[in-house]
C-alpha positions as CSV (number, residue, x, y, z in Angstrom):
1,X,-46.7,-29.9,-8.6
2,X,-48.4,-27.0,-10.6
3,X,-49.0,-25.2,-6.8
4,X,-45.3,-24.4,-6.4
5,X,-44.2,-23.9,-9.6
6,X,-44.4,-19.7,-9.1
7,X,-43.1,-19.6,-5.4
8,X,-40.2,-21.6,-6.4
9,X,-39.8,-19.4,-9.5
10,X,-39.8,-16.4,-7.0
11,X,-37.3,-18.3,-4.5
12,X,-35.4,-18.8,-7.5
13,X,-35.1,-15.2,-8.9
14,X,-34.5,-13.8,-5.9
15,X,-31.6,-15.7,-4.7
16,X,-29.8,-15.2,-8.2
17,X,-30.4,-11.6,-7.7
18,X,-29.2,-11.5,-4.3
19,X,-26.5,-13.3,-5.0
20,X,-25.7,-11.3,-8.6
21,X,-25.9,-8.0,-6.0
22,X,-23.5,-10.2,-3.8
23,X,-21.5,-11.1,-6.2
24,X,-21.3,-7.1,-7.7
25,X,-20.5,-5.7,-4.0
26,X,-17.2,-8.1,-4.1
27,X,-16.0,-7.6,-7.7
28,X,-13.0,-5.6,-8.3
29,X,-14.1,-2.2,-10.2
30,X,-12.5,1.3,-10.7
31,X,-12.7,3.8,-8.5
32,X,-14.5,1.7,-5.8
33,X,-14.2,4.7,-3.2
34,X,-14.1,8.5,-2.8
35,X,-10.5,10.2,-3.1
36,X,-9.2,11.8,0.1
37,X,-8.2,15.1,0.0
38,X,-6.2,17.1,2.8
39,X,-4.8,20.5,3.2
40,X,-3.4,22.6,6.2
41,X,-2.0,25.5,7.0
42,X,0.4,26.4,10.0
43,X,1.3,30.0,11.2
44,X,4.0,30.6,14.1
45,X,7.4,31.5,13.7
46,X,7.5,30.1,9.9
47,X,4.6,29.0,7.8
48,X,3.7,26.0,6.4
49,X,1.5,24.2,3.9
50,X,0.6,20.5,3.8
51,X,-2.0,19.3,0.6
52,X,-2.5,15.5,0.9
53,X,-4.7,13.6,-2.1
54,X,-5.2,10.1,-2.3
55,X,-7.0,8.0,-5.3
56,X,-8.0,4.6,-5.0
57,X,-8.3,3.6,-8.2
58,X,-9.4,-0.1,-8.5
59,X,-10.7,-2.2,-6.1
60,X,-13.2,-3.2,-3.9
61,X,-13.9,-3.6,0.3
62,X,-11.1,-6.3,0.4
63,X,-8.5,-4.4,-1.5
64,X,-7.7,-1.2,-3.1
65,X,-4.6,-0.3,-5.8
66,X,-4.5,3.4,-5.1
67,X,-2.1,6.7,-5.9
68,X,-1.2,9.2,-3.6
69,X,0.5,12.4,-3.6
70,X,1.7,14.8,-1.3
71,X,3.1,18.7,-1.2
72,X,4.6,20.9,1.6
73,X,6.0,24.0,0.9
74,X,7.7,26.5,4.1
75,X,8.8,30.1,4.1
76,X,12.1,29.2,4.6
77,X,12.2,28.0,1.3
78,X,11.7,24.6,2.3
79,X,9.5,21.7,0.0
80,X,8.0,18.6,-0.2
81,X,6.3,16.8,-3.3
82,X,5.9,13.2,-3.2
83,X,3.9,10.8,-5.8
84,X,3.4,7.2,-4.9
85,X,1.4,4.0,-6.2
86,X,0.5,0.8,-3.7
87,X,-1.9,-2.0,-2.7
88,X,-3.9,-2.3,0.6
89,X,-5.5,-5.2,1.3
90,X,-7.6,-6.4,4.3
91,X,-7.3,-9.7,5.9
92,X,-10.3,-11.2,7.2
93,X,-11.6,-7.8,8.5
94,X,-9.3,-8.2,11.4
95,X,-5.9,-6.5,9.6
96,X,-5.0,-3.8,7.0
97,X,-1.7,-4.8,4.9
98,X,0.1,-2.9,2.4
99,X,2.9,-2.6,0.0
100,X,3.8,1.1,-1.9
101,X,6.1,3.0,-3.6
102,X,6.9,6.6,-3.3
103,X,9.1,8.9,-5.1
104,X,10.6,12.0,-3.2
105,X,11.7,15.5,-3.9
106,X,13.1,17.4,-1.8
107,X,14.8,20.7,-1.2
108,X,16.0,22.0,2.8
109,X,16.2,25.1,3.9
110,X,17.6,27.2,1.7
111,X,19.7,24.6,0.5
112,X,19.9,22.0,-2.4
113,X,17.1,19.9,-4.2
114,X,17.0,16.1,-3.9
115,X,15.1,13.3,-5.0
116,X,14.9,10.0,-2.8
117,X,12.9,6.6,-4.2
118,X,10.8,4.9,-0.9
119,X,9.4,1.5,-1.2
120,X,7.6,0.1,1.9
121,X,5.6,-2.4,4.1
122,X,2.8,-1.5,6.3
123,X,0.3,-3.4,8.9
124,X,-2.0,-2.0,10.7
125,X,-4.4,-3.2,13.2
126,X,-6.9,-1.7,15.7
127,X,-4.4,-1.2,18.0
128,X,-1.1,-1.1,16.1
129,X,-0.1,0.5,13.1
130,X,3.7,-0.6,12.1
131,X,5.6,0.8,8.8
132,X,8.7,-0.7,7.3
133,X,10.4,2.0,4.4
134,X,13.4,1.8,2.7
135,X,15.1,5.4,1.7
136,X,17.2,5.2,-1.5
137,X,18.6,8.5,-2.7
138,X,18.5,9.3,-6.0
139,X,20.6,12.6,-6.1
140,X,24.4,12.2,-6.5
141,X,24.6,15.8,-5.4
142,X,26.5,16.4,-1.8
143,X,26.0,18.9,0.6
144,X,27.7,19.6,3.7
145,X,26.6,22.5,6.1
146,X,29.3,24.9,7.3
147,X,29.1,25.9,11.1
């Protein structure tokens, strides 16, 4: 018995410290991944700017809780800024599901501000990618162009 006491003591240590690496790679912990960061910048007949950033801030490979924000701004006096919070989640490696929240503020050419409040659904797979969002204005202002 006194033969294998030290290579099961060895077998021993290292599965609890694979399995305490295992065991670390799946725990949820913040800011489990890299931000994303965008920007672009379109010339033509107007100009516009797009800046995309995007946080995960808790998670792990099955599952992030994340914010996101977004601006665009135009030369025709045109914006964009949106700030959201969600959840994606990953089935079985085989599907990406989601559930956010987005707040909108808007102003159109030229024209009024207004803010709109977006909650939504998303699934994606490798071949499909399908979004379900709900637009609930926020603004009581009303605008009607003239012709």
């Amino acid at each position: 018995m006194r033969y294998f006491a030290p290579p099961l003591t060895f077998l021993s240590l290292s599965i609890l410290l694979a399995n305490t690496a295992v065991h670390a790679d799946f725990s949820p912990r913040p800011f489990p991944f890299i931000p994303r960061a965008l920007g672009e910048v379109y010339f033509g007949d107007r100009t516009l700017g797009e800046a995309d950033a995007m946080l995960p801030f808790y998670g792990n490979q099955d599952g992030i809780f994340y914010v996101d924000g977004l601006g665009k701004i135009g030369s025709d006096d045109g914006s964009l800024e949106s700030i959201g919070a969600g959840y994606r989640g990953i089935h079985n490696n085989t599907f990406l599901w989601g559930v956010y929240t987005f707040g909108d503020f808007n102003r159109v050419d030229r024209g009024p501000r207004f803010s709109v409040v977006n909650p939504g659904l998303e699934f994606m797979t490798n071949l499909w990618d399908v979004h379900v969002n709900g637009y609930f204005p926020t603004s009581n202002k009303k605008f009607r162009a003239h012709s």
